[in-house]
C-alpha positions in Angstrom: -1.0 0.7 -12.6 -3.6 0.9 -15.7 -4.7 -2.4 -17.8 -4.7 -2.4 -21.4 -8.3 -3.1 -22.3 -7.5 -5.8 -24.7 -5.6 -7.4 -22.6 -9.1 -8.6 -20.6 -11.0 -8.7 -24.1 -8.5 -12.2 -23.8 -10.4 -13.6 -20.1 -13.6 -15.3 -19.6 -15.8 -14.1 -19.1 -14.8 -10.5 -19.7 -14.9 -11.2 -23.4 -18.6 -10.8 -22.6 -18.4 -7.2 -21.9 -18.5 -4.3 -23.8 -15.4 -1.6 -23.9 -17.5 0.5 -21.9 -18.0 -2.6 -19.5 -14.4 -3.5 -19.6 -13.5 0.1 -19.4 -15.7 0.6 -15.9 -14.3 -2.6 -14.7 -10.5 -0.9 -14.8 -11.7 2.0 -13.3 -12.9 -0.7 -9.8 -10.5 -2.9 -10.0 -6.8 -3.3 -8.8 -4.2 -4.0 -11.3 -0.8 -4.9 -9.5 2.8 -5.9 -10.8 4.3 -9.1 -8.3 8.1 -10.3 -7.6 8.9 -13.9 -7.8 8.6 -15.6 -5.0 5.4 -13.3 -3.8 2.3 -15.6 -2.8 -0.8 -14.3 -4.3 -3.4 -16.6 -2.2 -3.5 -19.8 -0.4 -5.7 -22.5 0.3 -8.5 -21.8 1.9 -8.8 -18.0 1.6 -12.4 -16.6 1.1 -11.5 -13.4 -0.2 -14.6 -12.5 -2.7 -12.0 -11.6 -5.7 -11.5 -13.0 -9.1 -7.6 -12.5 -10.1 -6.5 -12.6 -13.6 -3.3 -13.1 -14.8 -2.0 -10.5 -17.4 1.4 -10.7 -17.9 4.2 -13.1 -16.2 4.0 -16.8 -14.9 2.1 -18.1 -11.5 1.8 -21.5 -9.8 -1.0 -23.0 -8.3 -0.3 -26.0 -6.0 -2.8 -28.0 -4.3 -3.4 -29.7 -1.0 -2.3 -33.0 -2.2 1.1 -31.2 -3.0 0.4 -30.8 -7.4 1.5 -27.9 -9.2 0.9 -26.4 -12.1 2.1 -23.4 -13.9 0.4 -21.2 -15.9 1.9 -18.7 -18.1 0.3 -16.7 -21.3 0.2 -19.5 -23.2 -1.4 -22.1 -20.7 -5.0 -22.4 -21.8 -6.1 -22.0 -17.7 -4.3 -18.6 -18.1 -8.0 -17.4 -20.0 -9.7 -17.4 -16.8 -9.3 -16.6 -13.2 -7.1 -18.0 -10.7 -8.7 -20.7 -8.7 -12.1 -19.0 -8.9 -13.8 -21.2 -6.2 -13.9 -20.1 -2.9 -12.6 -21.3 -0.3 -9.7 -21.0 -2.5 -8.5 -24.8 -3.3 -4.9 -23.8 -4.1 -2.3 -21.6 -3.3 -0.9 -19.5 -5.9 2.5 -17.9 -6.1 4.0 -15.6 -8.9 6.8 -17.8 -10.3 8.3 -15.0 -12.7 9.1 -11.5 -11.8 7.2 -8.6 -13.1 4.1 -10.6 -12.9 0.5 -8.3 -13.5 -2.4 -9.6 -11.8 -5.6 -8.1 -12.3 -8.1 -8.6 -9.4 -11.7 -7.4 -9.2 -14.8 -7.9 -6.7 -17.0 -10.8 -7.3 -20.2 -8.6 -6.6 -18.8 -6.0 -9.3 -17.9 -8.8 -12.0 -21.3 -10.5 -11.7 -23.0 -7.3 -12.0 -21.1 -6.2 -15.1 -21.8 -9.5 -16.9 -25.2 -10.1 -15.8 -26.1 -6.7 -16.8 -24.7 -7.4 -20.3 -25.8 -10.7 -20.9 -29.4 -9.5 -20.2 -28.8 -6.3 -22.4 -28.1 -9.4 -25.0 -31.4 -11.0 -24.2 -29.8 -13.5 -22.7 -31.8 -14.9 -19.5 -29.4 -15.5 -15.9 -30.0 -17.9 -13.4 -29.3 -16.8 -9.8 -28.6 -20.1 -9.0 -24.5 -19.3 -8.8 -22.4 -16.5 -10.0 -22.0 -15.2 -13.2 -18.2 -15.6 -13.2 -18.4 -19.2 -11.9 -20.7 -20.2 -14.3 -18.8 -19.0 -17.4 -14.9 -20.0 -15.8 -16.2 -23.6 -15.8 -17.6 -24.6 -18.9 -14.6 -24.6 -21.0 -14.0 -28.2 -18.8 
């Protein structure tokens, strides 16, 4: 399954990237459509992925038993699902034919280092790229 390029122009921090950035990215990355019911992650998986939502509805519920859900219009929908890892929630698709777009950590931080310093723009090492950026809207 492809992924409309403007569709990620939408996610942070892919906004940073260029089309030939974003169009690379697609080219790596897995774009998959989900069921209802299907859980995405759960809490306390490691895998080294950020997954963005592009189309349905997810929740994420946390250890102390909350839940939100996030469609398209939920501002939290702009960036990826429960970036930190371990993961601190688990996320289930809560409409059917859900997309999800998931891409390598390594890959993402790579893409957006490299265009933030074709920007001029110094990086710190000191976290990830995409960490850095997915938490400053708080």
């Amino acid at each position: 399954m492809e992924v409309n390029i403007d569709d990620l122009h939408t996610k942070q921090p892919l906004h940073q990237l260029s089309e030939s950035s974003l169009n690379a990215l697609a080219e790596v990355a897995v774009t998959r459509k989900y069921a209802k019911g299907e859980q995405i992650f759960k809490i306390g998986d490691s895998q080294r992925m950020a997954v963005f939502l592009i189309k349905g509805s997810v929740t994420l519920e946390s250890i102390d038993g909350r839940v939100t859900s996030i469609d398209l219009s939920h501002s939290m929908s702009e960036y990826a699902l429960s970036n930190l890892k371990p993961r601190m929630y688990t996320a289930t698709v809560a409409s059917d034919d859900t997309v999800l777009f998931w891409v390598k950590d390594e890959v993402l931080n790579k893409l957006i280092s490299e265009s933030l310093h074709s920007q001029g723009i110094a990086v710190s090492d000191e976290l990830p790229v995409n960490t850095r950026f997915a938490y400053q809207a708080g």
